[in-house]
N, CA, C and O atoms as a GROMACS GRO file, in nm:
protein
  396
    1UNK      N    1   0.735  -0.263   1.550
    1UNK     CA    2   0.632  -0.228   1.453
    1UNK      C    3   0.580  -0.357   1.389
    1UNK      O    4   0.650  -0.451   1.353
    2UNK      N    5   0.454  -0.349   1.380
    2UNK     CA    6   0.360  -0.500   1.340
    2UNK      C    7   0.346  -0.501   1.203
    2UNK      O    8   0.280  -0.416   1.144
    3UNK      N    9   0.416  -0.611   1.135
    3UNK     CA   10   0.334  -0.586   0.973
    3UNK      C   11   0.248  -0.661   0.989
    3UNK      O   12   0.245  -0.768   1.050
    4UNK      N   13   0.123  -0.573   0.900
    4UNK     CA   14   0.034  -0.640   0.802
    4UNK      C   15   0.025  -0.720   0.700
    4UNK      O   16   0.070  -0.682   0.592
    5UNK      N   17  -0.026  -0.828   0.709
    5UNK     CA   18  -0.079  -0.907   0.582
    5UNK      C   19  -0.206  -0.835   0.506
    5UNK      O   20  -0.319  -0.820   0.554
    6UNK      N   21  -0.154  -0.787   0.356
    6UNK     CA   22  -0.269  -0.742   0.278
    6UNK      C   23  -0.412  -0.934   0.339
    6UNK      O   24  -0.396  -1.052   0.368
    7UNK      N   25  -0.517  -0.840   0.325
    7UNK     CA   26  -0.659  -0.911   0.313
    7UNK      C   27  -0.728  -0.836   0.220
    7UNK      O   28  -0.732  -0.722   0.175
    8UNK      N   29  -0.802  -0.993   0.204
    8UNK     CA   30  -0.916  -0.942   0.120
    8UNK      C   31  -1.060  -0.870   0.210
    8UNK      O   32  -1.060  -0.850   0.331
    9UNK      N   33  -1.198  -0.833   0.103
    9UNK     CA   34  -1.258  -0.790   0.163
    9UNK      C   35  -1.327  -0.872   0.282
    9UNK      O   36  -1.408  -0.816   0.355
   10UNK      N   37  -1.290  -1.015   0.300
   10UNK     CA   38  -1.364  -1.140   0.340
   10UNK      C   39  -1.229  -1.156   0.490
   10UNK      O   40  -1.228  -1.237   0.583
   11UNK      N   41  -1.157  -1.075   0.467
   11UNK     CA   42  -1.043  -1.127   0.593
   11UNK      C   43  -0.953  -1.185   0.553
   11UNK      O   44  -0.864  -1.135   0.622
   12UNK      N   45  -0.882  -1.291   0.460
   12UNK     CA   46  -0.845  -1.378   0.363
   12UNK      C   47  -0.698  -1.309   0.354
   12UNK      O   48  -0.699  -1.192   0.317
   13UNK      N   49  -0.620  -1.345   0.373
   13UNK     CA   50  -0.481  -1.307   0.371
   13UNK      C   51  -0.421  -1.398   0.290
   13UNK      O   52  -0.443  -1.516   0.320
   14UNK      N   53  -0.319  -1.367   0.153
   14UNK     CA   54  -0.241  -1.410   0.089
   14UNK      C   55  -0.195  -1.556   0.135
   14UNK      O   56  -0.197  -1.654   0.061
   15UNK      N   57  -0.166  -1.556   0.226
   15UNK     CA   58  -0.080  -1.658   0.330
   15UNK      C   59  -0.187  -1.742   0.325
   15UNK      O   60  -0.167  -1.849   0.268
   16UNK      N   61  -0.294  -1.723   0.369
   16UNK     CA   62  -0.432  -1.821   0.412
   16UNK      C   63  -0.493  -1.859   0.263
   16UNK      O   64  -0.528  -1.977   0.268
   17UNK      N   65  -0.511  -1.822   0.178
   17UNK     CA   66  -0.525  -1.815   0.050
   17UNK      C   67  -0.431  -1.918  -0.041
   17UNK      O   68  -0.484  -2.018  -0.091
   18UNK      N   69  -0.304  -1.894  -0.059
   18UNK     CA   70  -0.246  -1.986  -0.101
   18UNK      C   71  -0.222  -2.098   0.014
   18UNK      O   72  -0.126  -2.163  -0.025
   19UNK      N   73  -0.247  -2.126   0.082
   19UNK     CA   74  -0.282  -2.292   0.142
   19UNK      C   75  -0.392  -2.348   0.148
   19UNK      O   76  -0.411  -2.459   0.198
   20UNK      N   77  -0.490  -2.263   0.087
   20UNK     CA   78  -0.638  -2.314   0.065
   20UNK      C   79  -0.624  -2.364  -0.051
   20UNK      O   80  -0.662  -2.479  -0.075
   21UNK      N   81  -0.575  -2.298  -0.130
   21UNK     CA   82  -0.509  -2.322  -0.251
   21UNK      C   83  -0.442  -2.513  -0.294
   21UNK      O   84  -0.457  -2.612  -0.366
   22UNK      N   85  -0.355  -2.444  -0.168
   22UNK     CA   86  -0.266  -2.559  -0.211
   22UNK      C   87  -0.322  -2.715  -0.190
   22UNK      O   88  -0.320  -2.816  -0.261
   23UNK      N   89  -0.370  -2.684  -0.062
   23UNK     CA   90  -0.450  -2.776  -0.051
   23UNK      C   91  -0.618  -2.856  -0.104
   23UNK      O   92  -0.674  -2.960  -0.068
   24UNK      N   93  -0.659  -2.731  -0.219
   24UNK     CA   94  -0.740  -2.765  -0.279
   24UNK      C   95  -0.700  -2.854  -0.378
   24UNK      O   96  -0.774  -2.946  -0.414
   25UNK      N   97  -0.570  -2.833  -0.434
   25UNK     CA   98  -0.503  -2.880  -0.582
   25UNK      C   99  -0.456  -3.002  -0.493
   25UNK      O  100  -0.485  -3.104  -0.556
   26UNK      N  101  -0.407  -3.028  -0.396
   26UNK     CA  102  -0.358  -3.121  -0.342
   26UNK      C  103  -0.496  -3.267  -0.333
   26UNK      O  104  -0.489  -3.388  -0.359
   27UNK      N  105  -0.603  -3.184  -0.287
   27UNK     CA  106  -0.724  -3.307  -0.288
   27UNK      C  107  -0.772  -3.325  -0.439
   27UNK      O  108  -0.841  -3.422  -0.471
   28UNK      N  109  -0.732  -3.224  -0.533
   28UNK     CA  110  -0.791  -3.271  -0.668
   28UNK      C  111  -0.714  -3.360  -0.745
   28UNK      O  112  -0.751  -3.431  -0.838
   29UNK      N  113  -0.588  -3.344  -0.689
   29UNK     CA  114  -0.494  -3.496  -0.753
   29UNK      C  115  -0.437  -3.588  -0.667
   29UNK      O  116  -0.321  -3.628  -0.678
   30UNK      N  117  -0.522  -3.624  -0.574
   30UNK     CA  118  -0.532  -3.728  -0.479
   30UNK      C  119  -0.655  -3.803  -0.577
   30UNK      O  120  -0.627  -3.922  -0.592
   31UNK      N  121  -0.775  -3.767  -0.644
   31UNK     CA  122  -0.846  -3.805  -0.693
   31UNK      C  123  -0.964  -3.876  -0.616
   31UNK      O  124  -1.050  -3.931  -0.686
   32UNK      N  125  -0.980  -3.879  -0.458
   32UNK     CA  126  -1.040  -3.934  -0.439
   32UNK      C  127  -1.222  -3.896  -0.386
   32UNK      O  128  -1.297  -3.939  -0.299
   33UNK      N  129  -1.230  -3.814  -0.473
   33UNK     CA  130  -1.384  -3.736  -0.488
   33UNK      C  131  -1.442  -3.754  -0.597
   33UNK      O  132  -1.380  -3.787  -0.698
   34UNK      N  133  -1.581  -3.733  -0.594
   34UNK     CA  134  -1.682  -3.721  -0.656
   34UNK      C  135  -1.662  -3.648  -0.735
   34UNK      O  136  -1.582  -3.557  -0.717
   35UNK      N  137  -1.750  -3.669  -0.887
   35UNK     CA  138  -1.743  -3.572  -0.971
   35UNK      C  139  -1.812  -3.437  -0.928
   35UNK      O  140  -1.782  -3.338  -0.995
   36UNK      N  141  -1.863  -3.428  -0.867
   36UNK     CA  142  -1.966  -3.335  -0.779
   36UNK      C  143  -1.843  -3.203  -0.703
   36UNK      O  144  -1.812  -3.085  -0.721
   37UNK      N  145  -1.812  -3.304  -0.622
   37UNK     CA  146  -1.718  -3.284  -0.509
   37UNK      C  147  -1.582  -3.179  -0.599
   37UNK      O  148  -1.547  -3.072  -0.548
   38UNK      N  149  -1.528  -3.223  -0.716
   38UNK     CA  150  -1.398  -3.215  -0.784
   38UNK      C  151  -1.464  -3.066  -0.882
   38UNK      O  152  -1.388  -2.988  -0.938
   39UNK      N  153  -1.578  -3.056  -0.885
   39UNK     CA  154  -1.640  -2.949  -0.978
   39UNK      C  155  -1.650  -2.856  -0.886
   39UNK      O  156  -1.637  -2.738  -0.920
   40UNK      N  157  -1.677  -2.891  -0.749
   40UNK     CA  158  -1.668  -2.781  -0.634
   40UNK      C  159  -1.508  -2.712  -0.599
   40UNK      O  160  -1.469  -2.596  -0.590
   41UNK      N  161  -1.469  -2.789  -0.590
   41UNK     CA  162  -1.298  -2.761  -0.578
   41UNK      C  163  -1.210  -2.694  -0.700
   41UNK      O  164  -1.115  -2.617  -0.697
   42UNK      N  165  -1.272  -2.747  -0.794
   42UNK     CA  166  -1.224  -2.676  -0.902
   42UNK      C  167  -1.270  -2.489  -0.907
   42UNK      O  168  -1.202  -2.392  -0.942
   43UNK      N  169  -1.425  -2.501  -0.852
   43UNK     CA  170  -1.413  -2.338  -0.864
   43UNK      C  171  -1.387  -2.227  -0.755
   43UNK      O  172  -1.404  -2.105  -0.753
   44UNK      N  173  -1.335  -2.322  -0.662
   44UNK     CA  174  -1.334  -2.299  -0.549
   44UNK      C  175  -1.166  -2.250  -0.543
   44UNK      O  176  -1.115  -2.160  -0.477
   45UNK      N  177  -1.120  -2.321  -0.613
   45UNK     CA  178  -0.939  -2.326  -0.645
   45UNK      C  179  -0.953  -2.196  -0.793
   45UNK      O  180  -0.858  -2.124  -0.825
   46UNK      N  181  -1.012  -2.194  -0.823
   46UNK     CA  182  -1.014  -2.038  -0.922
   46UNK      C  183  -1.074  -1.924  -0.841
   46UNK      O  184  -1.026  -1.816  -0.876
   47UNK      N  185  -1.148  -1.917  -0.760
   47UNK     CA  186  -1.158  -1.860  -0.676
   47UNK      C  187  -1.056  -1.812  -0.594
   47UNK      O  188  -1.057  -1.689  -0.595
   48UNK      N  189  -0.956  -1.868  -0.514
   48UNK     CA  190  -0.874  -1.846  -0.446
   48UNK      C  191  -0.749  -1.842  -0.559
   48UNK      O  192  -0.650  -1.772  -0.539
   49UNK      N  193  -0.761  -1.909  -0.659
   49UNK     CA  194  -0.635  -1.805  -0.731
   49UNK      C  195  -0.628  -1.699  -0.786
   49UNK      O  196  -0.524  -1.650  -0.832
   50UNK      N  197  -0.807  -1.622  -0.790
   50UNK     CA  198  -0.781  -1.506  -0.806
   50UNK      C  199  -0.775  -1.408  -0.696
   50UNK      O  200  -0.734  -1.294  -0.716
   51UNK      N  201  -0.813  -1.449  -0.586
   51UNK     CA  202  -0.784  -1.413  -0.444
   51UNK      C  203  -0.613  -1.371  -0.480
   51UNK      O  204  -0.583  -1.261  -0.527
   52UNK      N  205  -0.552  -1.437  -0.462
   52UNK     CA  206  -0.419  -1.473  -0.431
   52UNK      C  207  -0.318  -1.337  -0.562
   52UNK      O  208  -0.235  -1.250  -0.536
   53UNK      N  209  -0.394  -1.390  -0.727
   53UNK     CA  210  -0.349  -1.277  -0.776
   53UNK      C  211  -0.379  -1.135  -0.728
   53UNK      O  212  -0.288  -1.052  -0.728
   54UNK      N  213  -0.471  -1.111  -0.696
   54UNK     CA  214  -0.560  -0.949  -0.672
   54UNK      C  215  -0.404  -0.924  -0.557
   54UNK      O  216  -0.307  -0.850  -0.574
   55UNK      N  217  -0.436  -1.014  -0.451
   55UNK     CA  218  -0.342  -0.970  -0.343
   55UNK      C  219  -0.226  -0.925  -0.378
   55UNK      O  220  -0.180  -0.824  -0.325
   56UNK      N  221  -0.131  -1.025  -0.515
   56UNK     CA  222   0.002  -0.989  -0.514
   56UNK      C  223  -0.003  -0.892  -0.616
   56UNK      O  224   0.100  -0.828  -0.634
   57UNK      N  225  -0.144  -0.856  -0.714
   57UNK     CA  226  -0.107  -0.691  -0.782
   57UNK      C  227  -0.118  -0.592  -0.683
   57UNK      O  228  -0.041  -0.496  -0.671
   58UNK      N  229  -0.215  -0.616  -0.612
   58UNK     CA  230  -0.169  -0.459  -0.488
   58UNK      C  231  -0.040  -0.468  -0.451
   58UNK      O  232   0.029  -0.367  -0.468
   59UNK      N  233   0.026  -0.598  -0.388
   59UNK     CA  234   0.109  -0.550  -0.302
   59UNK      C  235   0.248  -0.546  -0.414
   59UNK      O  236   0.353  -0.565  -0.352
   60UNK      N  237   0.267  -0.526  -0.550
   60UNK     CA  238   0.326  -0.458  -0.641
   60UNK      C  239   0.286  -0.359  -0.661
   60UNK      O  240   0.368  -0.284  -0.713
   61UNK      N  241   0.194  -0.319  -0.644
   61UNK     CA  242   0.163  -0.175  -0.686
   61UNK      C  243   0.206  -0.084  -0.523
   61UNK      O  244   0.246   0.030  -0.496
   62UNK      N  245   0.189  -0.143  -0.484
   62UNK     CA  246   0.254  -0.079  -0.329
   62UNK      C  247   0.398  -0.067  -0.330
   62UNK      O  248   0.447   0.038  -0.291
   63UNK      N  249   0.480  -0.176  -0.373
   63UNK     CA  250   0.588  -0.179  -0.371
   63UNK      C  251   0.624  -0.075  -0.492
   63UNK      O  252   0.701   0.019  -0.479
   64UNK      N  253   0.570  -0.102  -0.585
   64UNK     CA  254   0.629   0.047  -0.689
   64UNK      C  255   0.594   0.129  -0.641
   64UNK      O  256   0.672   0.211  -0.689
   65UNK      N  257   0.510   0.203  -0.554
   65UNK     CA  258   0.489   0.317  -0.486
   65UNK      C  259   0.585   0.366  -0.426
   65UNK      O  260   0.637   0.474  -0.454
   66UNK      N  261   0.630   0.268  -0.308
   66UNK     CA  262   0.763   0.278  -0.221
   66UNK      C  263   0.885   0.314  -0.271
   66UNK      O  264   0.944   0.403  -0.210
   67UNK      N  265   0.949   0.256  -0.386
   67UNK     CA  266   0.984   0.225  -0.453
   67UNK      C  267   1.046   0.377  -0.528
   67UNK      O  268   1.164   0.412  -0.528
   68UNK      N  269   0.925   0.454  -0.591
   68UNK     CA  270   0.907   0.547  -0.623
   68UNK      C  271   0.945   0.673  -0.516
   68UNK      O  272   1.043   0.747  -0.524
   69UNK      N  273   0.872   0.675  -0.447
   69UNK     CA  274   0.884   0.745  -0.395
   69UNK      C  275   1.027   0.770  -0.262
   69UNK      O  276   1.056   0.872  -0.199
   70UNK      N  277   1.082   0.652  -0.260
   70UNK     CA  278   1.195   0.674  -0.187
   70UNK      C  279   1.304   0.726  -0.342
   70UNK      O  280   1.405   0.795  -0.331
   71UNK      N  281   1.263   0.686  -0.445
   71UNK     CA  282   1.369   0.744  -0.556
   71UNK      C  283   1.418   0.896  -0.568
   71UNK      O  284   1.522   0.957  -0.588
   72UNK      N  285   1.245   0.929  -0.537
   72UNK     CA  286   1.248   1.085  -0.564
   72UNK      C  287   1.290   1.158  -0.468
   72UNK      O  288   1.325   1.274  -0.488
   73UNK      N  289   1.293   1.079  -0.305
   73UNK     CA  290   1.355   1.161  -0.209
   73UNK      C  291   1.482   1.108  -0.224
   73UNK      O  292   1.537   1.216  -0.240
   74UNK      N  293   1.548   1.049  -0.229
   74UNK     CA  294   1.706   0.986  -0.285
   74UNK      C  295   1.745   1.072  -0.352
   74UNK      O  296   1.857   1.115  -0.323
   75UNK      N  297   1.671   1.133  -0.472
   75UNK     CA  298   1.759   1.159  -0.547
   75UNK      C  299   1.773   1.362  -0.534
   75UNK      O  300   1.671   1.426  -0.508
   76UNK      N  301   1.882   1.420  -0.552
   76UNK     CA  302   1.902   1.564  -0.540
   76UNK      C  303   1.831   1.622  -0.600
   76UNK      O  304   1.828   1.577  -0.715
   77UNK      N  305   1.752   1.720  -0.581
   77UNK     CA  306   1.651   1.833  -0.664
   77UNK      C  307   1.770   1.889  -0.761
   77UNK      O  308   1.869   1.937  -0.707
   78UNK      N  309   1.761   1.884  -0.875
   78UNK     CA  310   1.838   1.956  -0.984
   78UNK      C  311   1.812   2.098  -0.967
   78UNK      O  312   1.700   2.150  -0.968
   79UNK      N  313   1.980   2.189  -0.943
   79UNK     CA  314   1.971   2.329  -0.966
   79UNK      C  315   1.972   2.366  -1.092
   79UNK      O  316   2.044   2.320  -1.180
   80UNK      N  317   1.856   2.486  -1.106
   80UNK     CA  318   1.841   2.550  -1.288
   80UNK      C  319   2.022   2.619  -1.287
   80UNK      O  320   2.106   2.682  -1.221
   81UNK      N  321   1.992   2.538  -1.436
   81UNK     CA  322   2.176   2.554  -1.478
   81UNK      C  323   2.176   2.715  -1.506
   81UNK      O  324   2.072   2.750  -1.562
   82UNK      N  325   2.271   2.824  -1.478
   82UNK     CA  326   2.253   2.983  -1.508
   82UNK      C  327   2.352   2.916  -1.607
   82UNK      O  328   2.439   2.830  -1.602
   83UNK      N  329   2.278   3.022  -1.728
   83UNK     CA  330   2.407   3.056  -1.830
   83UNK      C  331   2.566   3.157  -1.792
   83UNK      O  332   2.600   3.255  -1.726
   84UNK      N  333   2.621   3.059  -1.877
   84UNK     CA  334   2.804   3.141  -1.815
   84UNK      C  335   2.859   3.175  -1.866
   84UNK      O  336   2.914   3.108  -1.953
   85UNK      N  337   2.886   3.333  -1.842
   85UNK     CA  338   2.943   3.427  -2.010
   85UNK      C  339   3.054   3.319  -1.955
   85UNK      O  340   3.068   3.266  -1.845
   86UNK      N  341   3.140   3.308  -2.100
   86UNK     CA  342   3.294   3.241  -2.100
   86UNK      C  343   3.386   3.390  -2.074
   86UNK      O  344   3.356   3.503  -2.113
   87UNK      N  345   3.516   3.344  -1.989
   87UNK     CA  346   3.581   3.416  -1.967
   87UNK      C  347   3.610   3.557  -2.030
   87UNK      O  348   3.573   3.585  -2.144
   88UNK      N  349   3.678   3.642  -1.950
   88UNK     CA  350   3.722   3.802  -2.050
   88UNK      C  351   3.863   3.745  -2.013
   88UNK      O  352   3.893   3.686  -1.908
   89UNK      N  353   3.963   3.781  -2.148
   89UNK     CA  354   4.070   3.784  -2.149
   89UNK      C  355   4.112   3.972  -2.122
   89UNK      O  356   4.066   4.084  -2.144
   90UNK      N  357   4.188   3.927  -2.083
   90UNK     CA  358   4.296   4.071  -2.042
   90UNK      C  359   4.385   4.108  -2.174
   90UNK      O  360   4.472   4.029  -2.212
   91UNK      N  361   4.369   4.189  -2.219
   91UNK     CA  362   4.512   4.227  -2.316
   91UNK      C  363   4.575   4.294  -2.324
   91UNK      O  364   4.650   4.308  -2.421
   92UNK      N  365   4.573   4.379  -2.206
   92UNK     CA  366   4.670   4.499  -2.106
   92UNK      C  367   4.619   4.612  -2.149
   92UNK      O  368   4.499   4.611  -2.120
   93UNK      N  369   4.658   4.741  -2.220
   93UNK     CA  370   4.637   4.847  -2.224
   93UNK      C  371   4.558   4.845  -2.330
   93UNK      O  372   4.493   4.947  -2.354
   94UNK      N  373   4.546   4.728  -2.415
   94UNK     CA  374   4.467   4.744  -2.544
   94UNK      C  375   4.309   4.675  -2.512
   94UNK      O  376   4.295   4.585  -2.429
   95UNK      N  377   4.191   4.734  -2.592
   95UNK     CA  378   4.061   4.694  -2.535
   95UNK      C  379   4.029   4.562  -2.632
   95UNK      O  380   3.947   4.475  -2.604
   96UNK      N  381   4.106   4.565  -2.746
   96UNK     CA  382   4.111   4.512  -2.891
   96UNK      C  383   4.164   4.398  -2.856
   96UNK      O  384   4.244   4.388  -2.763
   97UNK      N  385   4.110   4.271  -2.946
   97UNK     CA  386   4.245   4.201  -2.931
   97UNK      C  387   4.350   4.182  -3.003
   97UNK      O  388   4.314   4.238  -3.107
   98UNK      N  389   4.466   4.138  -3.025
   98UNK     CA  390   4.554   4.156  -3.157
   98UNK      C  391   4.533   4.085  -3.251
   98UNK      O  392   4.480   3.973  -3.251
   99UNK      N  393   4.559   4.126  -3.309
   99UNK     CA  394   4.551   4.111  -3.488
   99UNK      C  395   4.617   3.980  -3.574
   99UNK      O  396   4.608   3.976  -3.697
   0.00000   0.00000   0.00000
């Protein structure tokens, strides 16, 4: 069975995302760009870190799904408790009890 990498609507997979990432932050403190260049990267690196968040709230919200829902099959359906007269004592020939 094949897993999936969540994507975005663009194709963009978590995985591909944070190394765009990384490597954006990696050329912005290398320093060796343009102010031009470093204003591009900069929104370009907020860009892909909100890429990157969006991805890992779905795939928490997926996981609490799972999560959930294997709980509720885990766990035993509760039987409705019947009320339970408490015992009858015996007191032989008498219906009474003694005195």
């Amino acid at each position: 069975m094949e897993q999936q990498t969540p994507q975005t609507e663009r194709g963009t997979s978590f995985e591909e995302a944070l190394a765009q990432l990384r490597e954006t932050v990696q050329t912005l403190e290398e320093g060796n760009v343009s102010l031009e260049e470093a204003t591009r990267l900069l929104a370009r690196g907020a860009e892909l870190a909100r890429t990157c968040n969006d991805l890992l709230a779905k795939a928490e919200l997926q996981v609490s799904q799972v999560r959930r829902n294997f709980q509720a099959q885990a766990e035993p359906a509760e039987e409705p408790q019947l009320p339970v007269a408490p015992p009858q004592q015996d007191f032989g020939m008498f219906d009474d009890p003694p005195r």
